[in-house]
Structures are given as structure tokens and as C-alpha cells.
N, C-alpha and C positions, 0 to 999 in steps of 0.2 A: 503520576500523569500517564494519562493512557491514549494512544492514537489510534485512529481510523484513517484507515487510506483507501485509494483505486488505484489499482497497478493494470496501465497500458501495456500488451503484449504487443511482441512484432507483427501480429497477426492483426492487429485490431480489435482484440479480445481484451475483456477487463477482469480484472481479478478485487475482489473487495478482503481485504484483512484490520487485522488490531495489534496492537504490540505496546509493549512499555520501553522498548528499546529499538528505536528507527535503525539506525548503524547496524544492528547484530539479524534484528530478522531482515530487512532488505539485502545486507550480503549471503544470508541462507537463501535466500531467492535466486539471488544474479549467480550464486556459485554453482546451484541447483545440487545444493547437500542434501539429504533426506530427511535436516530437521526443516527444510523450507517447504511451501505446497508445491505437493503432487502437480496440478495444472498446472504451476509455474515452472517443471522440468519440462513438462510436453511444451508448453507455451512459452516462450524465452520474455522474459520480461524487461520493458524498455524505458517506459516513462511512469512518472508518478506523477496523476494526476488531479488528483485530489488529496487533501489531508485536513483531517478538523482533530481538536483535541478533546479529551474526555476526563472529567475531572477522575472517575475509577475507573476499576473493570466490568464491573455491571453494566454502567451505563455505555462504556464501549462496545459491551457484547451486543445490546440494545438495540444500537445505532449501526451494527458493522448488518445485522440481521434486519433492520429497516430496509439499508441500501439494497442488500441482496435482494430482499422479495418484493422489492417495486424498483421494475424497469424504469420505468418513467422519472422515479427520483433518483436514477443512478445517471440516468443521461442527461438527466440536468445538471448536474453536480459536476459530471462528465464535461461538459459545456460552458463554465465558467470562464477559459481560457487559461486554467492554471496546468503549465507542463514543466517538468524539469528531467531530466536525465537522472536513471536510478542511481549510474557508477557516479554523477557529482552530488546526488544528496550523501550519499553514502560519506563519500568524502569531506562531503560540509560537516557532517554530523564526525566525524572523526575526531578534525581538526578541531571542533569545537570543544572536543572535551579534551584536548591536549594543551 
């Protein structure tokens, strides 16, 4: 199983990525390690606000490069009213595998 997300930055900036593991890339972000993205050291990242799942990686690659190259479908997506704080998903997704 593979995700697509948009990560709200403090700035109001969005960040779009994919991952097969929410918990390990979303703490390389908030930790700002250097396996996380570059923007997201410059860009401190705050909330997750979007997430849809992808059956592989293809299709994730797919969907993560739709969002990217249309504004207009990022900020819809954007606009759904889904927000959650990155350090409690992180945690969600912890506990769940404990």
C-alpha cells in the first residue's frame, strides 16, 4: 500500500509527496533529517492535509505528479477540510503498529 499526501507548512506552503510508510517518512520531515525533502528543512512542516491511498508505486507516482502539476487540483483537495497535526499522525501511526 502506497500514500499520497499534502503537507501544510508553517508558511502556508504545501508540500505533495508518497511513501509506503507514513510514520518513517513524515518523522524525516518533522525532524528535518536529510532523508526527508529539502523544502521541508527550509519550510517547517505543520499539518497533513490531505491523504489518499494507492494500491502500488506507479500509481502513486502517478497521482503524487497530477497533484503537483495542477494548482487547481491541489487546492481543491487542499480544501476539503481534512487537517491533522503531523507530530499526532506520526504518533497515530506509531501506536498502531505497537
Amino acid at each position: 500500500m502506497y500514500f499520497v499526501y499534502i503537507i501544510e507548512t508553517e508558511d502556508g506552503t504545501y508540500y505533495t509527496g508518497q511513501t509506503n510508510d507514513l510514520q518513517r517518512r513524515f518523522s524525516e520531515h518533522v525532524s528535518g533529517s536529510p532523508k526527508g525533502a529539502a523544502y521541508l528543512r527550509a519550510h517547517k512542516p505543520k499539518y497533513l492535509v490531505y491523504l489518499e491511498e494507492c494500491d502500488d508505486r506507479g500509481n502513486a507516482t502517478r497521482r503524487e505528479k497530477q497533484i503537483q502539476n495542477n494548482r487547481s487540483l491541489k487546492l481543491h483537495l487542499v480544501g476539503s477540510g481534512f487537517r491533522r497535526d503531523l507530530r499526532e499522525v506520526i504518533e497515530s501511526e506509531r501506536s498502531y503498529r505497537s
